[in-house]
mmCIF file as Biopython writes it, N, C-alpha, C and O atoms, coordinates in Angstrom:
data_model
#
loop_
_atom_site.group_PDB
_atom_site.id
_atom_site.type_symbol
_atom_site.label_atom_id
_atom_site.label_alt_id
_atom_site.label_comp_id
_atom_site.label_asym_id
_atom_site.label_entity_id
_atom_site.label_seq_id
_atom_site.pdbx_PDB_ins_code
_atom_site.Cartn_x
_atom_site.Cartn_y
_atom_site.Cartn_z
_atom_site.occupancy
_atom_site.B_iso_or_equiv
_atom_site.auth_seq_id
_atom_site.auth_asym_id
_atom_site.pdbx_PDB_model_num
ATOM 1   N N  . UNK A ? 1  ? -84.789  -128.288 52.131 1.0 0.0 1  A 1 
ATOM 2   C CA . UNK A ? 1  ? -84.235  -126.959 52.021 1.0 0.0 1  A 1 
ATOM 3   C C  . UNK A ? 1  ? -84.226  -126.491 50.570 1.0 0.0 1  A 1 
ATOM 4   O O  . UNK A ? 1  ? -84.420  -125.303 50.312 1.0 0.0 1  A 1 
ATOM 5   N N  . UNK A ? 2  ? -83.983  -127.485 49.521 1.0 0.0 2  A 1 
ATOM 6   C CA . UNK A ? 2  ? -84.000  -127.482 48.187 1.0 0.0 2  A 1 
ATOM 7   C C  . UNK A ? 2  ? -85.252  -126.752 47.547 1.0 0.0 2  A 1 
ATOM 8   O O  . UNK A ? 2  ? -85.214  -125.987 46.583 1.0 0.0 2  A 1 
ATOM 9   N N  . UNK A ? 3  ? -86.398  -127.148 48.290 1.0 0.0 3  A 1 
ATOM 10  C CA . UNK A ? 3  ? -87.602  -127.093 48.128 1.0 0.0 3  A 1 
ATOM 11  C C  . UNK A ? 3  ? -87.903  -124.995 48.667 1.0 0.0 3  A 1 
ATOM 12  O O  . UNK A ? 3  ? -88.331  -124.232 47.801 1.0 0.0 3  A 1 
ATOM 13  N N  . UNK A ? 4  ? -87.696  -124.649 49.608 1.0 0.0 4  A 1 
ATOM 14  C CA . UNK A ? 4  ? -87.550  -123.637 50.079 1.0 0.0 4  A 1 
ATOM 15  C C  . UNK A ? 4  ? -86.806  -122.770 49.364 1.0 0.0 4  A 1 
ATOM 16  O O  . UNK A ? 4  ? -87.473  -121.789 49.034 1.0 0.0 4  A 1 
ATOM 17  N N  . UNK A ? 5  ? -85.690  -122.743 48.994 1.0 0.0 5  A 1 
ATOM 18  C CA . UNK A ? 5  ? -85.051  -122.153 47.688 1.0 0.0 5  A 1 
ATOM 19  C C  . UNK A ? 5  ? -85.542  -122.201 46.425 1.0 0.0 5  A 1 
ATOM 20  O O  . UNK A ? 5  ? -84.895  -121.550 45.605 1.0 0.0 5  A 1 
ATOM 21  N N  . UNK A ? 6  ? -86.676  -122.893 45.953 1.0 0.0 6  A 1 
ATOM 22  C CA . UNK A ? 6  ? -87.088  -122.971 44.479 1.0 0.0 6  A 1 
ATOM 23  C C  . UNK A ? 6  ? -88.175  -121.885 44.771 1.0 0.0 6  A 1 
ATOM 24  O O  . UNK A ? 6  ? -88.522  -121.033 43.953 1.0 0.0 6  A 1 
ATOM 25  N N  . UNK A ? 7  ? -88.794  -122.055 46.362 1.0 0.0 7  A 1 
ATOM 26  C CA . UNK A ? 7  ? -90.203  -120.907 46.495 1.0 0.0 7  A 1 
ATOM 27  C C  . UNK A ? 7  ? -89.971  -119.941 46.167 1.0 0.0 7  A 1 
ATOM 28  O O  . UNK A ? 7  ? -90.686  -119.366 45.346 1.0 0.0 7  A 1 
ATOM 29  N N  . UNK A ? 8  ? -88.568  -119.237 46.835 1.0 0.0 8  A 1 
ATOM 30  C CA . UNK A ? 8  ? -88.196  -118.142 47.030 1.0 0.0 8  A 1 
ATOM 31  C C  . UNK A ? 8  ? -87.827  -117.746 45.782 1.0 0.0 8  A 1 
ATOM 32  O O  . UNK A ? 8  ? -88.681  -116.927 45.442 1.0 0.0 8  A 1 
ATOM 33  N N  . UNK A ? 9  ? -86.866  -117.900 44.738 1.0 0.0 9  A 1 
ATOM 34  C CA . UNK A ? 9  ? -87.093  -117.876 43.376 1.0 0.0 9  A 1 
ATOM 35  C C  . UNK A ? 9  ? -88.353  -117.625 43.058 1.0 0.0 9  A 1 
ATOM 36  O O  . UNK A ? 9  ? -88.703  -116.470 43.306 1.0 0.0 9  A 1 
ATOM 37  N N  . UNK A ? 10 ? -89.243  -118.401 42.539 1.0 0.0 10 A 1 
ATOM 38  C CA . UNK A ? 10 ? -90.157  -118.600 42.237 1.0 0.0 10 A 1 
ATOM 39  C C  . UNK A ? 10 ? -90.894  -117.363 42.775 1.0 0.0 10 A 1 
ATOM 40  O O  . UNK A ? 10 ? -91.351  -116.704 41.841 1.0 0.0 10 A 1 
ATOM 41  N N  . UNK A ? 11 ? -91.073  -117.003 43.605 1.0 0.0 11 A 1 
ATOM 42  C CA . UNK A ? 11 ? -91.986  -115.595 44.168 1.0 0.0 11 A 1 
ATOM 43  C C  . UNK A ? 11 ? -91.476  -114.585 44.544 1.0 0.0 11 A 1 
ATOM 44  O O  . UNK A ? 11 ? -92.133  -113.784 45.209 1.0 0.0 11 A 1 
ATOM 45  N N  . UNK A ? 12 ? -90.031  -114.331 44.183 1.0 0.0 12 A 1 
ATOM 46  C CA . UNK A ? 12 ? -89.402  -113.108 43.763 1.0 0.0 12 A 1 
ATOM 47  C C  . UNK A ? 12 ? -89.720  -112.814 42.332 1.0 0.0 12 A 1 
ATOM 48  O O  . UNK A ? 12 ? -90.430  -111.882 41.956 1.0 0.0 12 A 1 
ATOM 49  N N  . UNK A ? 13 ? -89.051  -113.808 41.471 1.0 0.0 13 A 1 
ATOM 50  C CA . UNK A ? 13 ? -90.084  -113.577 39.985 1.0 0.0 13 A 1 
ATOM 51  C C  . UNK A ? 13 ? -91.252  -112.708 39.372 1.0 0.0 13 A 1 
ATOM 52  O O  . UNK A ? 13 ? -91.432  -111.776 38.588 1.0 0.0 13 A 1 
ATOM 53  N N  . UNK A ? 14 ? -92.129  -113.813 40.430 1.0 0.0 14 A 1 
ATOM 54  C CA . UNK A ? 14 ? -93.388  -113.795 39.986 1.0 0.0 14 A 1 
ATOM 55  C C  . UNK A ? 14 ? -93.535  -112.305 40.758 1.0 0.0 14 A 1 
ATOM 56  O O  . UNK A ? 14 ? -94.082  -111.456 40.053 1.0 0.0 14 A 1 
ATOM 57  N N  . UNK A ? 15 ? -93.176  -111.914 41.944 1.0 0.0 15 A 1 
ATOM 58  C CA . UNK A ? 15 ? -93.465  -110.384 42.800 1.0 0.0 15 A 1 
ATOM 59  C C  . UNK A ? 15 ? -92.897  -109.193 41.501 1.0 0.0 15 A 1 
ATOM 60  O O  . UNK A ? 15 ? -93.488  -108.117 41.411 1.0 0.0 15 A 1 
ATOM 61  N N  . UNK A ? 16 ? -91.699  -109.526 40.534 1.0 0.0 16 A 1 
ATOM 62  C CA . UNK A ? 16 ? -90.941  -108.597 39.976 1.0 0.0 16 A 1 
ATOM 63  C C  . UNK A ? 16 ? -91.848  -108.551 38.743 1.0 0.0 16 A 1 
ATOM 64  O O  . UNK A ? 16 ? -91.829  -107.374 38.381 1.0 0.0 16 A 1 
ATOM 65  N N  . UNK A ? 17 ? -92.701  -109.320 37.853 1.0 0.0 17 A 1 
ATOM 66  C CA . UNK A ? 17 ? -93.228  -109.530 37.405 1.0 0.0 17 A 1 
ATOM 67  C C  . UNK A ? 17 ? -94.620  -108.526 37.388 1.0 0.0 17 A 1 
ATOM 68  O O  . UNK A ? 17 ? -94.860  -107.650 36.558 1.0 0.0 17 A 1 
ATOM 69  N N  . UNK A ? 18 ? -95.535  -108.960 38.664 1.0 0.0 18 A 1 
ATOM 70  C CA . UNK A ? 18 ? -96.419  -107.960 38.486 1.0 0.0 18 A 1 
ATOM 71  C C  . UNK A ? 18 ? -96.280  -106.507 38.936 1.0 0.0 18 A 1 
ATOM 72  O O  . UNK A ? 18 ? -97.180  -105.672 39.024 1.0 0.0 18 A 1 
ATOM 73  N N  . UNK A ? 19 ? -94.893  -106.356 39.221 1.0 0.0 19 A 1 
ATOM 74  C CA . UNK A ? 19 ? -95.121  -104.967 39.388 1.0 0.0 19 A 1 
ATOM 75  C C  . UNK A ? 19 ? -94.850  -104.315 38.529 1.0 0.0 19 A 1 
ATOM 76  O O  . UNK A ? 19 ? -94.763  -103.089 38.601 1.0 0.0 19 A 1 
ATOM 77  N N  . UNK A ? 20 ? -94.561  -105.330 37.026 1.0 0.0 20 A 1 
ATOM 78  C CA . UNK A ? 20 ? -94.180  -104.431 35.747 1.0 0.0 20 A 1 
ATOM 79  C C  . UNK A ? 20 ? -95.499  -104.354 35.111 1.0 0.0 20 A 1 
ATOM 80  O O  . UNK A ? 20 ? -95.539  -103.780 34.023 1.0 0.0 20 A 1 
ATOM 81  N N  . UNK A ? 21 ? -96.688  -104.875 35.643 1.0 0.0 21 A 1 
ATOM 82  C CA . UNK A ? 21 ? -98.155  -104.718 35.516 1.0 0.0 21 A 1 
ATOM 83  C C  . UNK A ? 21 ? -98.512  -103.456 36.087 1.0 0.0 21 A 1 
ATOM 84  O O  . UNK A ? 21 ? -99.691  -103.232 36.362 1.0 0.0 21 A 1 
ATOM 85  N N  . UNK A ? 22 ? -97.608  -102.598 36.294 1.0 0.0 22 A 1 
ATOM 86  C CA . UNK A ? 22 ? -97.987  -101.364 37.199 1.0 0.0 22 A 1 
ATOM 87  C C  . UNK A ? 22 ? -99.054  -100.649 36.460 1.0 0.0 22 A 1 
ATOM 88  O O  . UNK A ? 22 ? -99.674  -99.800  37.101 1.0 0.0 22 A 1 
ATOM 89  N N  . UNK A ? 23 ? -99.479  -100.911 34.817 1.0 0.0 23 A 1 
ATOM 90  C CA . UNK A ? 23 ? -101.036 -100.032 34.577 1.0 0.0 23 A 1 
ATOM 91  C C  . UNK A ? 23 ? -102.235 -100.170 35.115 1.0 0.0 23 A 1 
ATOM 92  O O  . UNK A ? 23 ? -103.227 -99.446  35.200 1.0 0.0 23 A 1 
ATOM 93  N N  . UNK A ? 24 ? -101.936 -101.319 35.488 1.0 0.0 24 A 1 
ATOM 94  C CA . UNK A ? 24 ? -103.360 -102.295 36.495 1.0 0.0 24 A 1 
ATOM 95  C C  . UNK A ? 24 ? -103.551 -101.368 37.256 1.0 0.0 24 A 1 
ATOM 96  O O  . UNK A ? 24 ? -104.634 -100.786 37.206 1.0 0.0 24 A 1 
ATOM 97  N N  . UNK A ? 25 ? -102.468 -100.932 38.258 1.0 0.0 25 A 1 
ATOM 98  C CA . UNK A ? 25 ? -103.122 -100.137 39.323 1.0 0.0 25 A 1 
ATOM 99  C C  . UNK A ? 25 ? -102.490 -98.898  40.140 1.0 0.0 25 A 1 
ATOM 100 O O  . UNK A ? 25 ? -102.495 -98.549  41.321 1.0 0.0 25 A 1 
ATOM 101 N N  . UNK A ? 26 ? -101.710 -98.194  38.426 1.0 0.0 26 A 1 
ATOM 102 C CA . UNK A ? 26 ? -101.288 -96.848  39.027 1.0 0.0 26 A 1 
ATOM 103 C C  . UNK A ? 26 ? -101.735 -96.111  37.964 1.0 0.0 26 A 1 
ATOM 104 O O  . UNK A ? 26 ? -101.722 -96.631  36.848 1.0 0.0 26 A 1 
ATOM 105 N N  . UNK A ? 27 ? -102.087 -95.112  38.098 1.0 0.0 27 A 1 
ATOM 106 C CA . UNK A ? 27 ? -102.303 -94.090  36.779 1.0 0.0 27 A 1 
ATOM 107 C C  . UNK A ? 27 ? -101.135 -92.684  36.915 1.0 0.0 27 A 1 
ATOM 108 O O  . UNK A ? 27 ? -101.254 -91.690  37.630 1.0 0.0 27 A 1 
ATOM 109 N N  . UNK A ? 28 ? -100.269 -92.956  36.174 1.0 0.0 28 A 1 
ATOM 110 C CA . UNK A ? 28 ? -99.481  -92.369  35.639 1.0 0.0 28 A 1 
ATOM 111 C C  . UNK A ? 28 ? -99.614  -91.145  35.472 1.0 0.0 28 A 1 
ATOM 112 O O  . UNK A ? 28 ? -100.192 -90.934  34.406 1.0 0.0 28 A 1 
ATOM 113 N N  . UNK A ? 29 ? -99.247  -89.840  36.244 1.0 0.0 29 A 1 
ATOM 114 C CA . UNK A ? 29 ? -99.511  -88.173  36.157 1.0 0.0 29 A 1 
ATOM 115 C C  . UNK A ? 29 ? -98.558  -87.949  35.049 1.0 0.0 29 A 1 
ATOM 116 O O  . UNK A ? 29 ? -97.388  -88.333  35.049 1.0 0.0 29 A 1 
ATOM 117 N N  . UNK A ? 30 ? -99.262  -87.176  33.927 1.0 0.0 30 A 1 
ATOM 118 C CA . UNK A ? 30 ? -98.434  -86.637  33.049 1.0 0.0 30 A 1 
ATOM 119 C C  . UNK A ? 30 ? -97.057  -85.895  32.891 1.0 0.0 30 A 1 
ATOM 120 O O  . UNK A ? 30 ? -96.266  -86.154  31.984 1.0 0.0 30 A 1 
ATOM 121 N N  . UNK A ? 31 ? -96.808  -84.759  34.057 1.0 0.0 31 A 1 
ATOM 122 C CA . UNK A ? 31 ? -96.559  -84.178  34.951 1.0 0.0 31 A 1 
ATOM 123 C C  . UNK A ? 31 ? -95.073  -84.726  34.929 1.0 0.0 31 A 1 
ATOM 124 O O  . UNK A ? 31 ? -95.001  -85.892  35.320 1.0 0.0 31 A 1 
ATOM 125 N N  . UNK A ? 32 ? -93.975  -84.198  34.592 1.0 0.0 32 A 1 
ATOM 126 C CA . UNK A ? 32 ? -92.632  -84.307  34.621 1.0 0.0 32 A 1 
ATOM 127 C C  . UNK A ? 32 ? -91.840  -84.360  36.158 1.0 0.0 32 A 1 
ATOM 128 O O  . UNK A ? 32 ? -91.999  -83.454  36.975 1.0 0.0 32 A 1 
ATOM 129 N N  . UNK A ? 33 ? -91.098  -85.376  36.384 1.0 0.0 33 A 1 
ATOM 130 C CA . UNK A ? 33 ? -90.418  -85.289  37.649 1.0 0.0 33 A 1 
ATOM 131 C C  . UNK A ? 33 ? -89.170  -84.151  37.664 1.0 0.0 33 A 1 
ATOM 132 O O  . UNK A ? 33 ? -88.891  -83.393  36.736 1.0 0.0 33 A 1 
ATOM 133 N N  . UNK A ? 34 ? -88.517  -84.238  38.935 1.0 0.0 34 A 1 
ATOM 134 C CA . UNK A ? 34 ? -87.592  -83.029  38.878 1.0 0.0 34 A 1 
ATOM 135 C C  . UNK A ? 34 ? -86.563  -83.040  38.102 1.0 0.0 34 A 1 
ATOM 136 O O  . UNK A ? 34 ? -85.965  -81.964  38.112 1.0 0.0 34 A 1 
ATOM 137 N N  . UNK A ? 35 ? -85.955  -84.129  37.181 1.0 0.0 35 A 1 
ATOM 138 C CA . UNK A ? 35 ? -85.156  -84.590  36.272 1.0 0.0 35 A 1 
ATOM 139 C C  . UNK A ? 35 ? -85.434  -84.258  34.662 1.0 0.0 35 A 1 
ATOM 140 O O  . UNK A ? 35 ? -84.711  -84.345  33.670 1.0 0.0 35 A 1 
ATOM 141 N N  . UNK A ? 36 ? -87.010  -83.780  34.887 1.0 0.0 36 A 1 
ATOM 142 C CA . UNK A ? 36 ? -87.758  -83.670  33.216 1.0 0.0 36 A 1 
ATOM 143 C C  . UNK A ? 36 ? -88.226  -84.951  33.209 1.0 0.0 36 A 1 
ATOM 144 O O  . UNK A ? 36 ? -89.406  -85.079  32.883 1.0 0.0 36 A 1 
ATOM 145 N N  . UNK A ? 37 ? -87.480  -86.135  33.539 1.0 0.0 37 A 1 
ATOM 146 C CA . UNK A ? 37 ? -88.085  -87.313  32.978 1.0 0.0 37 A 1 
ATOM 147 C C  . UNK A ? 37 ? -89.778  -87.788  33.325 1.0 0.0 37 A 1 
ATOM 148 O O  . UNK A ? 37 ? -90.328  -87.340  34.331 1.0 0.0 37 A 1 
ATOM 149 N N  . UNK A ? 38 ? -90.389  -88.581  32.528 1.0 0.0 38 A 1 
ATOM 150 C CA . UNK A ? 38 ? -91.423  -89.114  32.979 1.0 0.0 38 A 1 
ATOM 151 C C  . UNK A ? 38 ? -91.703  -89.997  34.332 1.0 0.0 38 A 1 
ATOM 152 O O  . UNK A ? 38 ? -90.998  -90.963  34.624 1.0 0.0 38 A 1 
ATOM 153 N N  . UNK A ? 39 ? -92.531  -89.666  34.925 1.0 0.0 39 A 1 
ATOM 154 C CA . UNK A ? 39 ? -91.962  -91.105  36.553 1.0 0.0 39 A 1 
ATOM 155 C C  . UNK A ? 39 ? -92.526  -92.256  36.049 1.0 0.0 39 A 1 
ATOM 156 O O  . UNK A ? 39 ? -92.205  -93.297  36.623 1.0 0.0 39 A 1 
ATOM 157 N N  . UNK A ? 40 ? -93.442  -92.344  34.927 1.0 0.0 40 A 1 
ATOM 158 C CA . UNK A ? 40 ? -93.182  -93.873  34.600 1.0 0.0 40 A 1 
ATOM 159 C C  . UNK A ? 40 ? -91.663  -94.722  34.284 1.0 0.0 40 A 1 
ATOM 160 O O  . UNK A ? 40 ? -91.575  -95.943  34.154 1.0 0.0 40 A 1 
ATOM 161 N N  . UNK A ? 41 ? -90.839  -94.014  34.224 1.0 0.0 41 A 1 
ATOM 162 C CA . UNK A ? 41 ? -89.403  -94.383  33.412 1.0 0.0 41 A 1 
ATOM 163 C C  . UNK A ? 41 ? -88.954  -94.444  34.388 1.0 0.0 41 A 1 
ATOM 164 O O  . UNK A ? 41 ? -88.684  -95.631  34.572 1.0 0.0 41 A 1 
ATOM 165 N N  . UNK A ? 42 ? -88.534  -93.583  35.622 1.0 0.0 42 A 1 
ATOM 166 C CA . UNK A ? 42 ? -88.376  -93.873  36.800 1.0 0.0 42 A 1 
ATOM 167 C C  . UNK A ? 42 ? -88.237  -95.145  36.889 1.0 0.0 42 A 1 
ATOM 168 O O  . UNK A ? 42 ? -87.263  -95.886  36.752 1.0 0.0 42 A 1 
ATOM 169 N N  . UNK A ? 43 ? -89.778  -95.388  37.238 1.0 0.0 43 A 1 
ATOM 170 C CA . UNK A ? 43 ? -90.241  -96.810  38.173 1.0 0.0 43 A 1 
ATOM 171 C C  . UNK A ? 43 ? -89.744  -98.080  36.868 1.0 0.0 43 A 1 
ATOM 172 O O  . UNK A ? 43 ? -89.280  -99.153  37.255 1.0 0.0 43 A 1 
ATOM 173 N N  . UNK A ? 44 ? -89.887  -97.833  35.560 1.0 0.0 44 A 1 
ATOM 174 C CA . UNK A ? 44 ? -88.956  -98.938  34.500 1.0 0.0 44 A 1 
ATOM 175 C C  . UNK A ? 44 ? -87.867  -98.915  35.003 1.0 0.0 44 A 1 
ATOM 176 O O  . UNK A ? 44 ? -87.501  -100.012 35.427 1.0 0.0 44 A 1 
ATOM 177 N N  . UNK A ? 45 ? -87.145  -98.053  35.142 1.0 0.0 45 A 1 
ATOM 178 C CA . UNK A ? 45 ? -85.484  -98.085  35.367 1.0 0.0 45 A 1 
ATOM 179 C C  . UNK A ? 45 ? -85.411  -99.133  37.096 1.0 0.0 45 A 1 
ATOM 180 O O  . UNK A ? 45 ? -84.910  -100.238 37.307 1.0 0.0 45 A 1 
ATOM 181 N N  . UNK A ? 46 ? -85.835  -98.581  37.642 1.0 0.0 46 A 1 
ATOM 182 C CA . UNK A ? 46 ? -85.923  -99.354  38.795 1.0 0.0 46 A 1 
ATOM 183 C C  . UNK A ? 46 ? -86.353  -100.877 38.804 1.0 0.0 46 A 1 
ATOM 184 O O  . UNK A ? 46 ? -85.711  -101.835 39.235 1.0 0.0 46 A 1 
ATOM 185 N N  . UNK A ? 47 ? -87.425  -100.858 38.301 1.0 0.0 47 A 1 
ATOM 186 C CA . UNK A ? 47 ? -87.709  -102.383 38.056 1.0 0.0 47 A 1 
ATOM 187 C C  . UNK A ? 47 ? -86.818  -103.203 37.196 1.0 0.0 47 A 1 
ATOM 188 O O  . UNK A ? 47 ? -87.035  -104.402 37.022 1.0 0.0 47 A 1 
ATOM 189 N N  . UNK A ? 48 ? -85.844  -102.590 36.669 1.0 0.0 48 A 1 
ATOM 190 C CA . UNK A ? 48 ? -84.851  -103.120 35.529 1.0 0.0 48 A 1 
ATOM 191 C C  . UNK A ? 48 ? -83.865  -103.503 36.349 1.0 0.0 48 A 1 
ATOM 192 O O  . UNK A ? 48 ? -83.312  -104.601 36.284 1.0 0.0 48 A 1 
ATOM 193 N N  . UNK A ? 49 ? -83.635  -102.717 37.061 1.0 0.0 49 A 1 
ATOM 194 C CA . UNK A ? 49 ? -82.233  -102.586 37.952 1.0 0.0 49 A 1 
ATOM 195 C C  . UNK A ? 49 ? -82.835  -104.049 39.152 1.0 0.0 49 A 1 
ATOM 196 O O  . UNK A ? 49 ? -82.089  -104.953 39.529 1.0 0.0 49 A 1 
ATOM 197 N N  . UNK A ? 50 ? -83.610  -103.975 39.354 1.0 0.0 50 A 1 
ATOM 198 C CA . UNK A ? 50 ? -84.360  -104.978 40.635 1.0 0.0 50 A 1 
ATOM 199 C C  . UNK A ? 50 ? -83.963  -106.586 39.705 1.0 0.0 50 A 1 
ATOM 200 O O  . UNK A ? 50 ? -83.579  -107.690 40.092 1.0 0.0 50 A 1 
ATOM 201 N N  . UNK A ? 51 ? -84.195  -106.179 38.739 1.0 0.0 51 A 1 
ATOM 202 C CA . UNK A ? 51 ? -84.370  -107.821 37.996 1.0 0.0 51 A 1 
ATOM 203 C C  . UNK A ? 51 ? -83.218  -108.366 37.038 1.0 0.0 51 A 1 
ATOM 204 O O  . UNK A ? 51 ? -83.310  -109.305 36.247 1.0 0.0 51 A 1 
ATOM 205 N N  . UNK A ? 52 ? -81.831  -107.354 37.360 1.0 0.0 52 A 1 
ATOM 206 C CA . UNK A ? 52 ? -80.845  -107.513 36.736 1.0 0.0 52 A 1 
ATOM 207 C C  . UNK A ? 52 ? -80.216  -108.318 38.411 1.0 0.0 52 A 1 
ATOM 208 O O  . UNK A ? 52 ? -79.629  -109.387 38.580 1.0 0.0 52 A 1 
ATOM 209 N N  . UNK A ? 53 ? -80.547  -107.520 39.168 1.0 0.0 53 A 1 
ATOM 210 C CA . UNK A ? 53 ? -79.747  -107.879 40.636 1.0 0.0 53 A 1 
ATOM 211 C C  . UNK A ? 53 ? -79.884  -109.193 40.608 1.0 0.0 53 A 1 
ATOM 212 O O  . UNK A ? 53 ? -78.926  -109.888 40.268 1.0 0.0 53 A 1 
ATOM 213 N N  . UNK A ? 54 ? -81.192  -109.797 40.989 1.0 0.0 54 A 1 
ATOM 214 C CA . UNK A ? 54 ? -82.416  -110.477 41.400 1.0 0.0 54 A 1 
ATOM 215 C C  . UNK A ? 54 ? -81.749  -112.128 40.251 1.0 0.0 54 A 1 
ATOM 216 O O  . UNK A ? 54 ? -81.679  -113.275 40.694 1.0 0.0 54 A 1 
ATOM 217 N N  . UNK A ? 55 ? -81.482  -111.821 39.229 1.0 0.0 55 A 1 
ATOM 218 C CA . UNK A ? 55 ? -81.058  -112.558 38.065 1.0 0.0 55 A 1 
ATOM 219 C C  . UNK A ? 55 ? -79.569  -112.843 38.395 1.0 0.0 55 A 1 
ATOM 220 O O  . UNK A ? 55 ? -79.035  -113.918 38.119 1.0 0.0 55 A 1 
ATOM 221 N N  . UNK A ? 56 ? -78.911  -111.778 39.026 1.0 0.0 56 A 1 
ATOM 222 C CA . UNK A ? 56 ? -77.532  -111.962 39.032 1.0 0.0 56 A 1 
ATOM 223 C C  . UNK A ? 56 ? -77.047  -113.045 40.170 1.0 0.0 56 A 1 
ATOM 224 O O  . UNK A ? 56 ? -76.248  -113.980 40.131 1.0 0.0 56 A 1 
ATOM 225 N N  . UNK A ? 57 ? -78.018  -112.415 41.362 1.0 0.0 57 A 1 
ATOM 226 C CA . UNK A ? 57 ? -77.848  -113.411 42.356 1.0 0.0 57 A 1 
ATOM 227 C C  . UNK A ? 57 ? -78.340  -114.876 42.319 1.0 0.0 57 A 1 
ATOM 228 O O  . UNK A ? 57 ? -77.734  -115.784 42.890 1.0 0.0 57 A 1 
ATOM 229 N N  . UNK A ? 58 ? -79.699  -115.082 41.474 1.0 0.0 58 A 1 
ATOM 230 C CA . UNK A ? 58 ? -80.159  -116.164 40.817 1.0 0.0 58 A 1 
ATOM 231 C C  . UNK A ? 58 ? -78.800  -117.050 40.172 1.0 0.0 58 A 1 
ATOM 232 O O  . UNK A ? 58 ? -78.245  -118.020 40.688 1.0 0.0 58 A 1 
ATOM 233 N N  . UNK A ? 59 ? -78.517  -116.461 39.045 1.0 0.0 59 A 1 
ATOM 234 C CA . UNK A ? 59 ? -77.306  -117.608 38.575 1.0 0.0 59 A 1 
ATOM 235 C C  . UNK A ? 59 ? -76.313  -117.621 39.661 1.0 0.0 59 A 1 
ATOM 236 O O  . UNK A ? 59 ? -75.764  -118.722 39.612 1.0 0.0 59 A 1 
ATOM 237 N N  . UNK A ? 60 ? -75.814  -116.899 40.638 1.0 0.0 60 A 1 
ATOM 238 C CA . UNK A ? 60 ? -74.737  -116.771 41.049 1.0 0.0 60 A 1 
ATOM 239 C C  . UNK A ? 60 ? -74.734  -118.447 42.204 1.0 0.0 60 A 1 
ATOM 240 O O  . UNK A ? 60 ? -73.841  -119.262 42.437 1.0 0.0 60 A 1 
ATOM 241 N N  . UNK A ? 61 ? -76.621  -118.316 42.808 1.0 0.0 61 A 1 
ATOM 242 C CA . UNK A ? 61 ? -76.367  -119.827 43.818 1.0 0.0 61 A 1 
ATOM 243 C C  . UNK A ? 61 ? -76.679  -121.004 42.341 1.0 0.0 61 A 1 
ATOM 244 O O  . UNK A ? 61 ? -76.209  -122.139 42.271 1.0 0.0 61 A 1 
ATOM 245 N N  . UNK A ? 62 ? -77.389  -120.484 41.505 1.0 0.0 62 A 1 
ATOM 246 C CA . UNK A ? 62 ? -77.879  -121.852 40.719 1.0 0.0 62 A 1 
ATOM 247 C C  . UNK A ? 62 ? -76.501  -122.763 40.155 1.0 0.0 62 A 1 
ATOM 248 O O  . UNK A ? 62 ? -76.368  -123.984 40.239 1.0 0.0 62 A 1 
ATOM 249 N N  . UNK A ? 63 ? -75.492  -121.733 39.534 1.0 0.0 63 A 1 
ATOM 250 C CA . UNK A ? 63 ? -74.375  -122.283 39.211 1.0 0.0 63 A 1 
ATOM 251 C C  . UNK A ? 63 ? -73.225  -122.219 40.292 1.0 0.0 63 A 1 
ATOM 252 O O  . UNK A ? 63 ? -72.188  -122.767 39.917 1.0 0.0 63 A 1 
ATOM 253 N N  . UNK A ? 64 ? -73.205  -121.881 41.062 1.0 0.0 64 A 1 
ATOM 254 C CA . UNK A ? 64 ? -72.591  -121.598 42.731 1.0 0.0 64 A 1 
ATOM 255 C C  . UNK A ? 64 ? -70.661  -121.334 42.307 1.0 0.0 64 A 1 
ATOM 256 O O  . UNK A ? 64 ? -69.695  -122.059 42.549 1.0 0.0 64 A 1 
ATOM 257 N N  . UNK A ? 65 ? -70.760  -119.970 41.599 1.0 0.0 65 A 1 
ATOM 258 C CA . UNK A ? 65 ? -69.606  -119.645 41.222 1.0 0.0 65 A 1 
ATOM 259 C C  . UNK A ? 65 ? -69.618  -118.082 41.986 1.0 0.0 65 A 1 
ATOM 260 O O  . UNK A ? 65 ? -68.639  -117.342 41.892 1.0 0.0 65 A 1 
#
């Protein structure tokens, strides 16, 4: 079971990881969202927020507090 829990780690990571590779395979419209902001910043903010969670719940079983 130990073994099954290191995968899952392990390829949440690695999934959060390349999607911060997002130049690979999105091209970015110049083009302001309805906020003004850029939607590349968007999708940063989101991926930030994904890997703060993702980290939180990580220590939370690793140290099981």
């Amino acid at each position: 079971m130990q073994s099954f829990k290191s995968w899952f780690w392990l390829l949440l990571f690695a999934c959060l990881f390349l999607l911060t590779q997002d130049y690979l395979f999105i091209r970015w419209q110049p083009k302001p969202t309805l906020l003004g902001f850029p939607s590349w910043l968007l999708w940063f903010a989101a991926l930030h927020l994904a890997f703060v969670m993702a980290f939180y719940y990580f220590s939370r079983r690793y140290w099981k507090e």
